[in-house]
N, CA and C of each residue as an Amber inpcrd file, in Angstrom:
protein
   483
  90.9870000  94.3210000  58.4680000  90.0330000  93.2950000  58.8450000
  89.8690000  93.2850000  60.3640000  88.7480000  93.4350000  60.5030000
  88.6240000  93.5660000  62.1930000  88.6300000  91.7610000  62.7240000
  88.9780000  92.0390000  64.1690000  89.5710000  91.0960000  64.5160000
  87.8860000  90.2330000  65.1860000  87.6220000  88.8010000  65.1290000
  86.7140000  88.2120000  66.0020000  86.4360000  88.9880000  67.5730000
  85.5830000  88.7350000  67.7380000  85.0480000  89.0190000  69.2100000
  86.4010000  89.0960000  70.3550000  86.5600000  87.5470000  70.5120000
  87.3050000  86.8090000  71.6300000  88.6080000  87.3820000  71.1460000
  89.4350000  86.8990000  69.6740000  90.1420000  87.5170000  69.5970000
  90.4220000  89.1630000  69.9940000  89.9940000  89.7590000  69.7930000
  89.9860000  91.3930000  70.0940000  89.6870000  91.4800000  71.4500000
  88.9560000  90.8120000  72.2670000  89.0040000  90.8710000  73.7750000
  90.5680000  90.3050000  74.5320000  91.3890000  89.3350000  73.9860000
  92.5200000  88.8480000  73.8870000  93.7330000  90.0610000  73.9630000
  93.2260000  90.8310000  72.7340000  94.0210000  91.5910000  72.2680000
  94.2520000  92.8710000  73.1350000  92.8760000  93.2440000  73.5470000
  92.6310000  94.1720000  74.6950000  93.5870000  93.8660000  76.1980000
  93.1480000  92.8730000  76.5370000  93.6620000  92.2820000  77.7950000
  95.1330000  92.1030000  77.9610000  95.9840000  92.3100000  76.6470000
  97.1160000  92.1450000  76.6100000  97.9280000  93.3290000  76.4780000
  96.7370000  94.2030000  75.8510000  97.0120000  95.5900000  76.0280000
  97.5250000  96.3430000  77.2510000  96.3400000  95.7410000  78.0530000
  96.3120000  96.8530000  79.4350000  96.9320000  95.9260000  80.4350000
  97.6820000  94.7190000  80.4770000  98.7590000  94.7480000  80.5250000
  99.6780000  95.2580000  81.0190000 100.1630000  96.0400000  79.8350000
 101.3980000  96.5990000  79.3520000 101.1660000  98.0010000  80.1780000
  99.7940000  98.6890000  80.4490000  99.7260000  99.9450000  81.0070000
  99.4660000  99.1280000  82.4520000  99.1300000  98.2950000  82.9620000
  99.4070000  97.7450000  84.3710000 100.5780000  97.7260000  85.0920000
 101.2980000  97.6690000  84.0510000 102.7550000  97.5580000  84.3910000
 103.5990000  98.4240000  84.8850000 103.0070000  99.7160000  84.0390000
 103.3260000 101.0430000  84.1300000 102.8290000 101.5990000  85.2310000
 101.7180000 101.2760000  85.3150000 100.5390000 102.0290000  86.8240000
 101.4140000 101.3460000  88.0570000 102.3120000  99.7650000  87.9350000
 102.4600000  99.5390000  89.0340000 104.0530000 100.3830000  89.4450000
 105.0190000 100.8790000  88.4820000 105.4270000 101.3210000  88.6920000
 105.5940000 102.7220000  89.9190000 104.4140000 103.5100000  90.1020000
 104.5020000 104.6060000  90.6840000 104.5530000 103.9620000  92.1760000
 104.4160000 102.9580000  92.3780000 104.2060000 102.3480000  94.2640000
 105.5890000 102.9320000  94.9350000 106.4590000 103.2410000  94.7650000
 107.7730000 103.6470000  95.3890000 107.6150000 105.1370000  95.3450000
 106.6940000 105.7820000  94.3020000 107.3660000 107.8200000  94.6480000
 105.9860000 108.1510000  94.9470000 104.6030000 107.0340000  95.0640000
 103.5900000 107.1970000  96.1230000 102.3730000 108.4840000  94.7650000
 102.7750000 108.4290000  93.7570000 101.5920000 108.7580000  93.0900000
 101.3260000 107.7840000  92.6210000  99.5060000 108.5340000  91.6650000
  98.1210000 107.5460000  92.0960000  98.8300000 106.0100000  90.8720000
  98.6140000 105.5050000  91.2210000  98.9760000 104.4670000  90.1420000
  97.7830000 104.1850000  88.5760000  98.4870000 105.1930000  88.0670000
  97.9380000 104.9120000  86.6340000  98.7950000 104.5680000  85.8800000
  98.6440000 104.0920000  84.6970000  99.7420000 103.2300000  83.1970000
  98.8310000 103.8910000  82.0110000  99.9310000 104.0340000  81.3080000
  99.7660000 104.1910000  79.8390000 100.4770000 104.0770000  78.7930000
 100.0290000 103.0680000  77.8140000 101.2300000 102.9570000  77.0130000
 100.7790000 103.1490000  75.1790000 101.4370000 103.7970000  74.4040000
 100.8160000 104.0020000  73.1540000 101.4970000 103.1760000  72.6020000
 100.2160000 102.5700000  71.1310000 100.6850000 101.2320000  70.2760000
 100.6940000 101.8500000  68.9310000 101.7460000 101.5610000  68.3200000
 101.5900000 101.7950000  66.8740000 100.9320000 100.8720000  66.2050000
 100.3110000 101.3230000  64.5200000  99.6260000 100.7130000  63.7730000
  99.5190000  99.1590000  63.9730000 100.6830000  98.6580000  63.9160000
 100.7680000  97.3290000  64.1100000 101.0260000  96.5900000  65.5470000
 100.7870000  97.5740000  66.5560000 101.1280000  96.8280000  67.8990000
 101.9480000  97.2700000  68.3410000 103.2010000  97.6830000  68.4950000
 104.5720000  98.3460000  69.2000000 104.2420000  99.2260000  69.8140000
 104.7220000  99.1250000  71.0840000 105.0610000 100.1720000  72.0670000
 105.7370000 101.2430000  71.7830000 105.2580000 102.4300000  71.6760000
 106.1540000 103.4320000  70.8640000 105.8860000 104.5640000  71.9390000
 105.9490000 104.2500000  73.3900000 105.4500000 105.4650000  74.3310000
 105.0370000 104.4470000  75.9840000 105.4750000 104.7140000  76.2850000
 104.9540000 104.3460000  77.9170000 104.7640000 105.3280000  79.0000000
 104.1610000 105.3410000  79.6140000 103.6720000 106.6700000  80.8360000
 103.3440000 106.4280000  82.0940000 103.6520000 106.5830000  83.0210000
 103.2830000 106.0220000  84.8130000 103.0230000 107.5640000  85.2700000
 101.7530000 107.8230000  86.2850000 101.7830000 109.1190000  86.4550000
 102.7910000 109.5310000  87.2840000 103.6380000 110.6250000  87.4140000
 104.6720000 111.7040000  87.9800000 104.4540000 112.0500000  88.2220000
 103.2810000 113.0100000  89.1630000 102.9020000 114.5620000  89.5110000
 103.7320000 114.6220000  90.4720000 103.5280000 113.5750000  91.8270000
 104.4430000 113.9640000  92.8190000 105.7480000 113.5410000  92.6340000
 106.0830000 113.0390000  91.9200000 107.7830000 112.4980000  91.4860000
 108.2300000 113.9010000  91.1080000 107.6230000 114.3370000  89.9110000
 108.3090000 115.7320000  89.3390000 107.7760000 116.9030000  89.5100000
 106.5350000 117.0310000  90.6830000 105.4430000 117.9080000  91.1100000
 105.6030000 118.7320000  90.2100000 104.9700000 118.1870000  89.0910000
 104.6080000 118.3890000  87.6080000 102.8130000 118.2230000  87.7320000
 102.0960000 119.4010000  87.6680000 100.9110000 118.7240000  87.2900000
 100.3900000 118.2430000  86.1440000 101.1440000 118.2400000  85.1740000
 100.7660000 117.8510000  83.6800000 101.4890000 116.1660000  83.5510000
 102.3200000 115.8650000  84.6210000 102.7010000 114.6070000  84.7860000
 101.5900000 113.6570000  84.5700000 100.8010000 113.5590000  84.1020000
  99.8240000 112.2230000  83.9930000 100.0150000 111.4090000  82.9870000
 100.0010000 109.7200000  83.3870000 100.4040000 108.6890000  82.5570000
 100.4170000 109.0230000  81.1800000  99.2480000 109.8590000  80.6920000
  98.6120000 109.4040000  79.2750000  99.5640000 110.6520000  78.5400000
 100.0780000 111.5810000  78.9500000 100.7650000 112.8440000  78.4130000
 101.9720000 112.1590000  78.0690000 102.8800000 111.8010000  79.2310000
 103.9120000 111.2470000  79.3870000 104.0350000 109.8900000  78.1480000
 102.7880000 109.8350000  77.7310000 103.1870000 108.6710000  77.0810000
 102.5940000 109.0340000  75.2480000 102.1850000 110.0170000  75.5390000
 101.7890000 110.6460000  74.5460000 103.1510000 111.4710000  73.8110000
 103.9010000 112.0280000  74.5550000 105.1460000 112.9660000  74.7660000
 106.0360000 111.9440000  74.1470000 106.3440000 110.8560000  74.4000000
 107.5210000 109.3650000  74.4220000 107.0180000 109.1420000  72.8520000
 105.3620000 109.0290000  72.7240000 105.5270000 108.1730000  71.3680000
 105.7550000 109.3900000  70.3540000 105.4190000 110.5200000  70.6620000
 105.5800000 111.5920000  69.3600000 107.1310000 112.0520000  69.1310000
 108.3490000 112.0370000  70.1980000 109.4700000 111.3830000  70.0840000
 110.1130000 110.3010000  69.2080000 108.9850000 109.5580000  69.8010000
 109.6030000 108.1000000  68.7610000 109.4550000 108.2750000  67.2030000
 108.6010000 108.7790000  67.0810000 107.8640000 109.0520000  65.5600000
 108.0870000 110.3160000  64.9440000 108.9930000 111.2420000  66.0570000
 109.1690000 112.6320000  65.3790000 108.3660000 113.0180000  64.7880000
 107.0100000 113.0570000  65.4250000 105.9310000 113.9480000  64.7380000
 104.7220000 113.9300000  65.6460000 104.0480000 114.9090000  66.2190000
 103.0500000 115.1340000  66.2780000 101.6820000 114.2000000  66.4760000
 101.5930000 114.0580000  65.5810000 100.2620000 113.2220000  64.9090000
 100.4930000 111.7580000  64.9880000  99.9010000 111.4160000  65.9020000
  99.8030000 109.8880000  66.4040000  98.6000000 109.7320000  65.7030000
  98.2420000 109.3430000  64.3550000  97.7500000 108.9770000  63.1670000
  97.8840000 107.1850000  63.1890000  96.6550000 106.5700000  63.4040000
  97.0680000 104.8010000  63.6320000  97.1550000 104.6640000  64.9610000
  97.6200000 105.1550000  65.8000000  97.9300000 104.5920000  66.8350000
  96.8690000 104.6780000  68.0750000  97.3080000 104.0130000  69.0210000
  96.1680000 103.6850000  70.3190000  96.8300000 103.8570000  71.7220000
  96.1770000 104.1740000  72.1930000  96.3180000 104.9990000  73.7500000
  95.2610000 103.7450000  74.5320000  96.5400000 103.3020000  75.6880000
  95.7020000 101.8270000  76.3260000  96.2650000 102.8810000  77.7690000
  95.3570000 103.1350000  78.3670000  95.4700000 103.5390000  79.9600000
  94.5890000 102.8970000  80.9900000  95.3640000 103.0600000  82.2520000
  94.0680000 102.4510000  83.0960000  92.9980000 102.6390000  83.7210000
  93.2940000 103.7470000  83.8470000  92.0440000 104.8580000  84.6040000
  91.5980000 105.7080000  82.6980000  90.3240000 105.7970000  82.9270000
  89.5740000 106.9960000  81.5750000  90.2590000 108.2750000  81.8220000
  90.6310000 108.7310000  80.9170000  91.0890000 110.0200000  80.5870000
  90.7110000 111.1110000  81.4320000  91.3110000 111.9890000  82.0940000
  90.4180000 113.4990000  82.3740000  90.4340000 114.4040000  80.9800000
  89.8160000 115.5060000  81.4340000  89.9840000 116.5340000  80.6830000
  91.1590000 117.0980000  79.8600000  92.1600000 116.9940000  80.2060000
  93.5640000 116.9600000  80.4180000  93.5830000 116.4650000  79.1460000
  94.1160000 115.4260000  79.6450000  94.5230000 114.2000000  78.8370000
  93.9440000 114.1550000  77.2660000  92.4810000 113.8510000  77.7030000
  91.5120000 113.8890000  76.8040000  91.4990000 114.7460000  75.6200000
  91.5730000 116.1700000  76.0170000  92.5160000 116.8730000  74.8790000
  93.6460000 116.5200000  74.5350000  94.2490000 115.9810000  74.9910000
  95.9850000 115.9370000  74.2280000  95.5800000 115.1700000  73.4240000
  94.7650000 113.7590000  74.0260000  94.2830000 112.9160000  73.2210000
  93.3930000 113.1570000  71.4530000  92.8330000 114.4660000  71.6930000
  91.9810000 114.9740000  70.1840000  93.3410000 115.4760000  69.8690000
  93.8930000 116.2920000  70.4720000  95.2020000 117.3580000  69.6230000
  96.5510000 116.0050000  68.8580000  96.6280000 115.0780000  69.5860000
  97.7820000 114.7450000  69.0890000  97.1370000 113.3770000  67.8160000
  96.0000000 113.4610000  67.5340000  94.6790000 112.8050000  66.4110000
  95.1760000 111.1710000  66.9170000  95.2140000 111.1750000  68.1760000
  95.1420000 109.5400000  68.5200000  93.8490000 108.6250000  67.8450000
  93.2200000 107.9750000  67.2380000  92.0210000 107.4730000  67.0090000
  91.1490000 106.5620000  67.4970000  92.2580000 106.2320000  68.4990000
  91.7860000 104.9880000  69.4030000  91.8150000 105.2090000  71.1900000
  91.2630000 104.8630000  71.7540000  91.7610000 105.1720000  73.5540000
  90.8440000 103.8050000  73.6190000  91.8040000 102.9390000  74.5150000
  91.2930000 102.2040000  75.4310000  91.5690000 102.2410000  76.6600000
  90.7110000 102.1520000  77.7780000  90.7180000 102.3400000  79.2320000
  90.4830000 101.2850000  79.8590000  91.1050000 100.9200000  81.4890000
  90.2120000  99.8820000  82.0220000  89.0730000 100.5640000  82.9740000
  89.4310000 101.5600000  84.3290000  88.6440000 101.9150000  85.0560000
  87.6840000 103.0290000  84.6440000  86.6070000 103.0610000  85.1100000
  85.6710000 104.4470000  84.9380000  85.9620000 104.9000000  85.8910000
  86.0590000 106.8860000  85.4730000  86.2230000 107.6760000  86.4740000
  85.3460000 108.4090000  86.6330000  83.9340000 108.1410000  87.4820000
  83.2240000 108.9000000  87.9570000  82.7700000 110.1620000  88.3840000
  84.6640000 111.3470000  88.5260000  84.5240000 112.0570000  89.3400000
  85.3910000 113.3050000  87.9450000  85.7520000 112.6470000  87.5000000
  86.7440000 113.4460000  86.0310000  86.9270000 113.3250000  84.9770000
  86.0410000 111.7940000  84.7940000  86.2880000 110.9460000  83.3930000
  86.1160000 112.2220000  82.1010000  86.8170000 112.0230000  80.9540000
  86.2630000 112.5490000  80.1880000  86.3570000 112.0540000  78.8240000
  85.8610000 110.7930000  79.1550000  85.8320000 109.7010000  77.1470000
  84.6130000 109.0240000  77.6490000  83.4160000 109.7010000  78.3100000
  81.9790000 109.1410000  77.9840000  81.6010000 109.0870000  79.4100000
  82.3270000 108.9440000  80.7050000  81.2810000 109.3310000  82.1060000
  81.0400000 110.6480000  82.4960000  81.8360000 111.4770000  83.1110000
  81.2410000 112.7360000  83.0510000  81.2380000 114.1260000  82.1680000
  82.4550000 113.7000000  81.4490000  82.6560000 114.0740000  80.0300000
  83.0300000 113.8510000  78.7540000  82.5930000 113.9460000  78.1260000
  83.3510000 113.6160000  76.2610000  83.7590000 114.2500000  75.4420000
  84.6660000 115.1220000  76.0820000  85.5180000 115.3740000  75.0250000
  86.1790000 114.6560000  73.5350000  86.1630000 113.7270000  73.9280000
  86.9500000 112.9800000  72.9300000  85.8510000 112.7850000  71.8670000
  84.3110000 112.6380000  71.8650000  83.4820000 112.7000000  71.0710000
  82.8450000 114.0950000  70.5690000  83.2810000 115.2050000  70.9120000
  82.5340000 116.4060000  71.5660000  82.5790000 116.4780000  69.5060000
  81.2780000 116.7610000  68.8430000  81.1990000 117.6900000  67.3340000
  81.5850000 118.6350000  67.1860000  82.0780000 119.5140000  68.3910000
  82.6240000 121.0500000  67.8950000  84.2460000 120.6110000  67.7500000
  84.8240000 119.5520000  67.9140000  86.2710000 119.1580000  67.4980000
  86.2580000 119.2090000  66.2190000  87.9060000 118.8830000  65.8940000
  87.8900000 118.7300000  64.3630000  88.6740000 117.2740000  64.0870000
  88.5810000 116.6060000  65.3240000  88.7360000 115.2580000  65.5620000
  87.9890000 114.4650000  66.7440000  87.7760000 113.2950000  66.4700000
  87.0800000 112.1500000  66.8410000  87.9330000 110.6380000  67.0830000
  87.5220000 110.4820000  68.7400000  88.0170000 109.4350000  68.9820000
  87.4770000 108.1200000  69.1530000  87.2970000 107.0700000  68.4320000
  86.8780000 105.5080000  69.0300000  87.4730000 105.2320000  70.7990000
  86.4440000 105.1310000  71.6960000  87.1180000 104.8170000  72.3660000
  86.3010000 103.3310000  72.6650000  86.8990000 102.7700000  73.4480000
  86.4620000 100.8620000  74.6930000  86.9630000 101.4170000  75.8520000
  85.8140000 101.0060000  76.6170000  86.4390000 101.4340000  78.0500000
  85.8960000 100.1540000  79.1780000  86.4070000 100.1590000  80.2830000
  85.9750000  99.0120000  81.2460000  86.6740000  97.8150000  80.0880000
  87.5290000  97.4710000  79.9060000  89.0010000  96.5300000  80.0090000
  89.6140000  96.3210000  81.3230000  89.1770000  95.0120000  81.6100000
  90.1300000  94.8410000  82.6540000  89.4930000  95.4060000  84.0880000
  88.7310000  95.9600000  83.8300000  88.0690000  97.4350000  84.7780000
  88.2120000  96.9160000  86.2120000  87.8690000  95.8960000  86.8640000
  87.8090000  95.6080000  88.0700000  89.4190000  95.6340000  88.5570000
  90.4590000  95.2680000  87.8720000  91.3810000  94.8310000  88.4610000
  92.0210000  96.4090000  88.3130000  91.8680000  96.9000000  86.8450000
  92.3410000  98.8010000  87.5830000  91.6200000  99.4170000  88.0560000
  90.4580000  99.3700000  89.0530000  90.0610000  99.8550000  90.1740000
  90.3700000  99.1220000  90.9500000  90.8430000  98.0040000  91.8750000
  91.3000000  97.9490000  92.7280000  92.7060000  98.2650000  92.9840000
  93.7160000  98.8950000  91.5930000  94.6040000  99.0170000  92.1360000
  94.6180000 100.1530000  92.4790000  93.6660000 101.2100000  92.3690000
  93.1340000 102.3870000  92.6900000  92.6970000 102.1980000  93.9870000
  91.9890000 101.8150000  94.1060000  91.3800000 101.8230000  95.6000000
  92.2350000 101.4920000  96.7930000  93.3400000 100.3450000  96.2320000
  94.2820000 100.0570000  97.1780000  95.0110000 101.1490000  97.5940000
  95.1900000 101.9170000  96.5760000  96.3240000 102.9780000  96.5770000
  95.5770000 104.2180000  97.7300000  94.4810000 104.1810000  97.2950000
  93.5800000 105.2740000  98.1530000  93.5800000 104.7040000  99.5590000
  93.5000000 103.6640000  99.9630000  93.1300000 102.9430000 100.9000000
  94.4090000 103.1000000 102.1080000  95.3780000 102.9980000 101.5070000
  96.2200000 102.7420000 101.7580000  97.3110000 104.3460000 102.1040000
  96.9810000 105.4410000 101.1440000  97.6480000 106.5060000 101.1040000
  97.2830000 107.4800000 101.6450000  95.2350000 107.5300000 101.5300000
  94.2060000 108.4500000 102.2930000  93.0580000 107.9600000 102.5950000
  93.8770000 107.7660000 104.3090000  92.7770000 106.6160000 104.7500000
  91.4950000 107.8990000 105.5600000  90.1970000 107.4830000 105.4580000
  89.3930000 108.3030000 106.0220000  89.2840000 108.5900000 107.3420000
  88.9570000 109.2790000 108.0820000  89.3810000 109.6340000 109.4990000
  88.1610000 109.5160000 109.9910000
């Protein structure tokens, strides 16, 4: 049964959250501050992700892997079947595939990424017909408040000369 309007906007907001939390984590090892946290069928945190690249100068370190990686752990399997991917920044390319490969069905985002997005601004993967999976995504949750913690971070880390 899908949930009322307000309710499900509720539900959202409490979501990203939980990946706010995560994004604020990276302020001490100085990468970009993104969060991601995966929900099982019924709501549980079964995966959390803060991006790492420069922590583990890992380039595959991005929130949504890391948290993709944690919940298929938790579940010993693969196939995140039911479950939902709440991040704060939209997916790249990256991601976005792990996101079709590991059959997430859901992605919610708060910020649009203009410059890499790839769940409906500059790319869609996650909708693309030549897949053999398809993602629901909501995006712009929250959106103003995870772009400014973006911008702060930019502002603050690479300031323009």
């Amino acid at each position: 049964m899908a949930l009322p309007h307000t309710a499900r906007s509720i539900q959202l907001s409490g979501w990203m959250d939980l990946a706010l939390s995560e994004a604020r984590r990276t302020v001490d090892a100085g990468d970009v501050p993104i969060g991601a946290v995966v929900l099982d069928a019924e709501g549980r945190v079964i995966g959390r992700g803060y991006n790492r690249r420069e922590a583990d100068g890992d380039p595959t370190a991005h929130a949504e892997v890391l948290a993709l990686r944690e919940a298929a752990a938790t579940l010993g399997e693969w196939r995140l079947e039911g479950c939902t991917l709440v991040v704060t920044l939209e997916p790249c390319a990256m991601c976005a595939g792990a996101v079709v490969l590991s059959r997430i069905p859901t992605v919610v985002f708060g910020a649009w990424d203009p410059k890499a997005g790839a769940c409906g601004s500059v790319f869609d993967i996650v909708r693309d017909p030549r897949l053999n999976h398809w993602v629901d995504v909501t995006g712009g949750v929250r959106e103003e408040e995870c772009a400014a913690l973006l911008h702060d971070f930019f502002r603050a880390h690479r300031p323009r000369a």
